[in-house]
C-alpha positions as CSV (number, residue, x, y, z in Angstrom):
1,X,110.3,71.1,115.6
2,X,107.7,73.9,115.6
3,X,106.4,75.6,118.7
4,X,103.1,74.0,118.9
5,X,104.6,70.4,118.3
6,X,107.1,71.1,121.1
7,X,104.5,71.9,123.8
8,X,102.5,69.3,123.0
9,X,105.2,66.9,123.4
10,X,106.0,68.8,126.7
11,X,102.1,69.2,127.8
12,X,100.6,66.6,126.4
13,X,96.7,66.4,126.4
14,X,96.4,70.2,127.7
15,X,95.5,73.6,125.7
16,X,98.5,75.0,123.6
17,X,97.6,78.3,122.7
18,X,99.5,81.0,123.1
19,X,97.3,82.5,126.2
20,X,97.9,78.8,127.9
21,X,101.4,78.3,127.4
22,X,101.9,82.1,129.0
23,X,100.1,80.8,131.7
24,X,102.0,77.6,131.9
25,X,105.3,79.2,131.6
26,X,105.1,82.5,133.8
27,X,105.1,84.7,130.8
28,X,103.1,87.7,131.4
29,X,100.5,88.5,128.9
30,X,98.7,91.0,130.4
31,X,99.0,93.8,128.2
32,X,97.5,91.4,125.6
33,X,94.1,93.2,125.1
34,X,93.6,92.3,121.3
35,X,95.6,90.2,119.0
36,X,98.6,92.3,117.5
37,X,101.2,90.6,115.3
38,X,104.2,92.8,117.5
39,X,103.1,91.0,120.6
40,X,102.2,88.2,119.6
41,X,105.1,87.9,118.3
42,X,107.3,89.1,121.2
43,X,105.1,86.9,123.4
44,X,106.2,83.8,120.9
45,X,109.8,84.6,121.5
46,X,109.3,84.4,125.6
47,X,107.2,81.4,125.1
48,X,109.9,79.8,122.5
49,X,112.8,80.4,124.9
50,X,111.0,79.0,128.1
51,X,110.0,75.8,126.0
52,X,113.7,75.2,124.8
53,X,116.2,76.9,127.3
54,X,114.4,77.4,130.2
55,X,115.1,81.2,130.7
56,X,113.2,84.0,131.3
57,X,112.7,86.0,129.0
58,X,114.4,87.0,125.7
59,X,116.4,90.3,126.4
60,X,119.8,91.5,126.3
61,X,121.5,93.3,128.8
62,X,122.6,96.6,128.3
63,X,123.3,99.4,130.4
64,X,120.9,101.5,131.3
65,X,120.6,105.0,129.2
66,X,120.9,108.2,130.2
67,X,117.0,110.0,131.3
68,X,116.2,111.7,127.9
69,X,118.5,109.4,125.5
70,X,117.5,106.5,123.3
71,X,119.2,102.6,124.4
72,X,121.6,102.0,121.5
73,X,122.8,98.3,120.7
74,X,125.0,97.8,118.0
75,X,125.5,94.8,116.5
76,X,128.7,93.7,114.1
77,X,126.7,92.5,110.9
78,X,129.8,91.7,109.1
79,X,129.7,88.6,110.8
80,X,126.8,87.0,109.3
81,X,126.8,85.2,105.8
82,X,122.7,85.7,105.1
83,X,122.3,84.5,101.1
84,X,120.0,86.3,98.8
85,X,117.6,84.7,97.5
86,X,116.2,86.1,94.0
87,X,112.3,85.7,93.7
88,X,111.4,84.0,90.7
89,X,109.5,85.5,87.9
90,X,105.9,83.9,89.0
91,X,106.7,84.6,92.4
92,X,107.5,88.3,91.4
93,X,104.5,88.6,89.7
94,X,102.2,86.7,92.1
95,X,103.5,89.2,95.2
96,X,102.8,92.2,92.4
97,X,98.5,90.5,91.7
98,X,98.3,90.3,95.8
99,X,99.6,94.0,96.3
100,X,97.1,95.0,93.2
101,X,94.2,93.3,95.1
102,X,95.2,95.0,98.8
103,X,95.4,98.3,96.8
104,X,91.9,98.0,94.5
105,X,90.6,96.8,98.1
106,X,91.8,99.7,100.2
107,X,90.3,101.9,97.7
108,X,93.8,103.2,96.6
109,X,94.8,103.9,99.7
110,X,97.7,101.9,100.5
111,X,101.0,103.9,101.1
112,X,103.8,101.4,99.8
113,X,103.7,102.8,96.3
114,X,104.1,105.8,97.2
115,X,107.2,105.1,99.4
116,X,108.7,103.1,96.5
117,X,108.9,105.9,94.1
118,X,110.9,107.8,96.3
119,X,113.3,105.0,97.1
């Protein structure tokens, strides 16, 4: 069940936008000046886990670092399975016509290409 699906079965008849369910569920949204897809997205996660677990917030606690040092978490990745998933030919070469539009678009200035030669 999606997000939006889940407040409205929670809220029913009210606004579900993200600004409204931040409201609704104490999750602050004040540095959200202009839409961004980082917080947005971060702001999803807080509203995701109030709608479902009831916590809040979506952090992990770690101990503090030292004044001058970054926070380092390490996680074991050995214990995920993730399968790889091979893009098909037409997908391949549909993703290659949309990066061929941004670029002609941006007036060859995207950056990707760039990066992948040195790769």
């Amino acid at each position: 069940m999606c997000i939006r699906d889940r407040a409205k079965e929670m809220f029913p008849g009210k606004r579900n936008s993200l600004d409204a369910l931040c409201d609704r569920l104490g999750v602050d949204n004040s540095s959200r000046t202009l839409h961004g897809a980082l917080l947005d997205a971060e702001l999803l996660a807080d509203v995701y886990i109030n709608l479902t677990r009831g916590q809040n917030a979506l952090q992990i606690d770690v101990a503090a670092p030292e004044e001058g040092q970054a926070e380092v978490v390490r996680v074991d990745l050995r214990q995920f399975m993730l399968p790889v998933i091979v893009a098909s030919e037409q997908e391949r070469l549909a993703h290659e016509a949309v990066l061929q539009q941004l670029e002609k678009a941006s007036g060859g200035k995207t950056i990707w290409k760039d990066r992948a030669e040195t790769v």
